[in-house]
N, C-alpha and C positions, 0 to 999 in steps of 0.2 A: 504493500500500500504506500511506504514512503516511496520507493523509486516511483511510482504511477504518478504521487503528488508532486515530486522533484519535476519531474517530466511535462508533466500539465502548467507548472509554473515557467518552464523553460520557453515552453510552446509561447506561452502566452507574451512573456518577453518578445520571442524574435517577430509576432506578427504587430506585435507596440512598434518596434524596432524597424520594420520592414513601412508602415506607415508615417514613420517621420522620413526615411527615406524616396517617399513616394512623393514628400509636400513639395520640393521643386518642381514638380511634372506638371502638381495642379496648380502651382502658383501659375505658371505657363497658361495652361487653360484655363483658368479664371481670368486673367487679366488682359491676357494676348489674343485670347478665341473667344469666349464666352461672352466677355465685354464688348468688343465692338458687333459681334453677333445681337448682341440684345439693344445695341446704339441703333444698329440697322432697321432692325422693328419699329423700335419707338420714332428715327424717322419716316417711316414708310406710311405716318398716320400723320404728318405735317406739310406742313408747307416752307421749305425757308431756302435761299439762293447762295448761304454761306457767308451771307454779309449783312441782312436788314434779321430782324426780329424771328423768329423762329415761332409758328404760331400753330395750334392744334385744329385739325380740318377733316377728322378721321376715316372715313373710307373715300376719301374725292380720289385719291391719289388710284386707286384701284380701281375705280369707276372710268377713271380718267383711258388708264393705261388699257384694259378690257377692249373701249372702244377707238383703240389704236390697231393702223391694220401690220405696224412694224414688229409689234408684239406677238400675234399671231406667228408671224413670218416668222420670225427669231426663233420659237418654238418650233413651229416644223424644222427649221435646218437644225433644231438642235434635235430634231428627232432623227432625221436624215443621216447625222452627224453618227449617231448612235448607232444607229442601222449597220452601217458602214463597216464601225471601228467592232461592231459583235460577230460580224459575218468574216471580212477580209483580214484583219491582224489574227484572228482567233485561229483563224483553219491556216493560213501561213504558222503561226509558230507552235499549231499540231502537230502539220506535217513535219516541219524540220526537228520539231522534236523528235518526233517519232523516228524519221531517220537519223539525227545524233545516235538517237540508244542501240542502234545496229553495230555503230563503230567505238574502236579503246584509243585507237593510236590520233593522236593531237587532239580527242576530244576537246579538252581545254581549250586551246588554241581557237577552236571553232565556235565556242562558249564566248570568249574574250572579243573576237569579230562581228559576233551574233550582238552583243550588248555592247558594243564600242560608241555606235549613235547616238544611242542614249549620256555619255560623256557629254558630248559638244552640246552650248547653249541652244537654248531654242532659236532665237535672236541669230544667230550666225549661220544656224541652219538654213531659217527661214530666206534669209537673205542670199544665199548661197544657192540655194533651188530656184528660186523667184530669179536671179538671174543668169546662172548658168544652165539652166534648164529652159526657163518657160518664159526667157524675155523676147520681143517678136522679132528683137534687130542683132544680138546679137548669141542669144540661148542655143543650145543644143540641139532644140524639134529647129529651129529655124536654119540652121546650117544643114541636119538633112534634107530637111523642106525644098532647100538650095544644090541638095545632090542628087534627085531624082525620086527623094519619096516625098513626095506633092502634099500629100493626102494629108502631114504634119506639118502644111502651112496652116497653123490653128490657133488665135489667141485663146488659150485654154481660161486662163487668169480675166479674160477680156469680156467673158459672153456668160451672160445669166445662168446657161444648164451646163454649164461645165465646171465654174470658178471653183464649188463649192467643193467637187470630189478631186481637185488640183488641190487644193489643199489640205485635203484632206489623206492625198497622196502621201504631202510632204510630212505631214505628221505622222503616218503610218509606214514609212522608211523609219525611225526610230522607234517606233514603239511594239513592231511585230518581232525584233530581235529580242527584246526584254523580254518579252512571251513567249520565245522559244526557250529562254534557257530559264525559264522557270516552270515551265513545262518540262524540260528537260532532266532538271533536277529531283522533280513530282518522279516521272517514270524509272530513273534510276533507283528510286527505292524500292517497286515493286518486285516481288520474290520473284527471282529466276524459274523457280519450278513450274509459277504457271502457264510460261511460256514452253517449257517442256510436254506439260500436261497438255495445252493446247496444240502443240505440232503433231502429239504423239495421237492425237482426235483426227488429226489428217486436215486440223485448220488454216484456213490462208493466211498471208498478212491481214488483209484488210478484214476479215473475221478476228483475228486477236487483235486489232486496233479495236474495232465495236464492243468485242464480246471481253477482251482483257484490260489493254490497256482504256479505253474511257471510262470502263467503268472505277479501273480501281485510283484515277487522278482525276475523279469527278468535285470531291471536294477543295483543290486548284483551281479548276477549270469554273468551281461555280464563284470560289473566290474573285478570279480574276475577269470574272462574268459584270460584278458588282462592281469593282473598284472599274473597270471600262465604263461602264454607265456612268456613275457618279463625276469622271473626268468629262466625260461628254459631256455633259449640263452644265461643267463646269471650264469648257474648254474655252481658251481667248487668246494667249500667246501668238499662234500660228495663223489665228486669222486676224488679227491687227494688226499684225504687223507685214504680212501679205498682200490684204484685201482692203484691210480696215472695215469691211461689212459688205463692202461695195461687190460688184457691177450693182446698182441700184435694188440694195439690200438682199438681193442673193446668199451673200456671206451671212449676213447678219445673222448672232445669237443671242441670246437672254444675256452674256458677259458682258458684248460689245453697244448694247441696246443701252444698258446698265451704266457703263463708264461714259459714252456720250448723254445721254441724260443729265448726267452729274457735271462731267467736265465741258461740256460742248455749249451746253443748255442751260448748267445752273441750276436745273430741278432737282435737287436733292432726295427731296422726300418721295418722287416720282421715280429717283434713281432705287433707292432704298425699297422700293413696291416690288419694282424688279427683282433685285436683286434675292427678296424675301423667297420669293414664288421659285425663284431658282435655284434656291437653299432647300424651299420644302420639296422638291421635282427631285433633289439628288439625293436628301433624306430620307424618302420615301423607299430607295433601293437600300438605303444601310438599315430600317425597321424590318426590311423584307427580311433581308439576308441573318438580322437576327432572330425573325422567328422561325425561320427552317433550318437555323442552329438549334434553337429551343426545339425543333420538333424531332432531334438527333440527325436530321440528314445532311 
């Protein structure tokens, strides 16, 4: 009985001990996330330009924004946006997963190449694509354009049904290699035997992809299902500084709707409406994902 109480008193220490350890983290999120998260609310029910009086107007700003047809728009391409990046980066860095776990020799190496994009800013990127690729006088489509394949004489960046997946190109050059080697890393744990088990069934590749490998990296695949979404709604780097929203709101999303409002316009509390709706659009995937944790799957 003394050692159980020695025990029980120890316990009890290190999870004391483990909490005052923890209060830097929430000092963080209290003051650095939490706070201005709850600043954004309480503008999103105002009216004020950043300079005159700051005065309470409660749902105008949301009545406002509703019968705006840029808002709408913004929302589809961020739907669009989403579509995109769960369909094209996801089955890209399936596949190359899947063929990583074939090979031993440089894995590494092919790991290090797969995720190197993701290094370089976004900003350099962006910039980097926008004109060695897709500028019309002097990009890459325009030098072929210039050698016989015609058909890539095409302001991609320039025309309403195309801007949107050019940039969404350039984003997805960087971020289907992260997916591969986290993918990657998923299927390397899975036990050797069942891939035995399965050859020894007389299964194909593409049946132990189905029947082995997705099932047993489905809790990865659902992870990185969710944090896709959540960046989607939350995505602006690559199209502001690309597009800026334009060809005549094509680009446009709930981020860049958001920051012109505010810095363009001056409408703050109008910016903040936004902005809310696109906090509760990306939340809504992180409530999901935790309750089909809580449901064990």
């Amino acid at each position: 009985m003394k050692n159980e109480r020695k025990t029980e008193v120890l316990n009890k220490f290190i999870q004391r001990k483990s909490l005052f350890f923890l209060l830097p983290a929430l000092f963080i999120n209290i003051f650095v996330m939490i706070g201005p998260a709850l600043a954004t609310f309480f503008l999103a029910f105002t009216q004020w330009n950043g300079l005159t009086k700051l005065s309470f107007i409660g749902l105008r700003n949301y009545f406002d924004i509703f019968h705006n047809i840029s808002f709408f728009q913004s929302i589809l391409n961020n739907i669009k946006w989403t579509a995109f990046f769960l369909i094209v980066p996801m089955m890209l860095g399936l596949i190359a997963a899947t063929e990583l776990s074939k090979i031993s020799f440089l894995k590494g190496m092919y790991k290090v190449i797969f995720i190197l994009p993701m290094m370089f800013p976004k900003v350099i990127t962006a910039r980097l694509w926008q004109m060695l690729f897709f500028n019309g006088r002097i990009g890459i489509l325009h030098w072929l354009s210039q050698h016989g394949l015609t058909f890539l004489d095409y302001d991609l960046l320039g025309h309403t049904s195309t801007a949107l997946w050019a940039v969404a190109f350039i984003d997805n050059w960087q971020w289907w290699g992260f997916l591969a080697v986290v993918f990657s890393t998923a299927i390397d744990q899975i036990d050797k035997n069942y891939y035995e088990v399965a050859k020894l069934e007389g299964a194909s590749g593409i049946q132990i992809f189905f029947k082995v490998i997705l099932p047993m990296i489905r809790p990865t695949v659902l992870f990185m299902s969710i944090m896709t979404i959540i960046w989607s709604f939350l995505v602006f780097n690559f199209i502001f500084i690309v597009t800026q929203g334009g060809p005549a709101g094509s680009t446009e999303v709930l981020a860049t709707l958001s920051y012109k409002t505010a810095f363009y316009q001056f409408e703050f509390g109008k910016a903040s409406a936004v902005s809310s709706i696109m906090s509760l659009l990306a939340g809504t995937a992180i409530i999901y994902y935790i309750w089909i944790k809580g449901k064990g799957e």
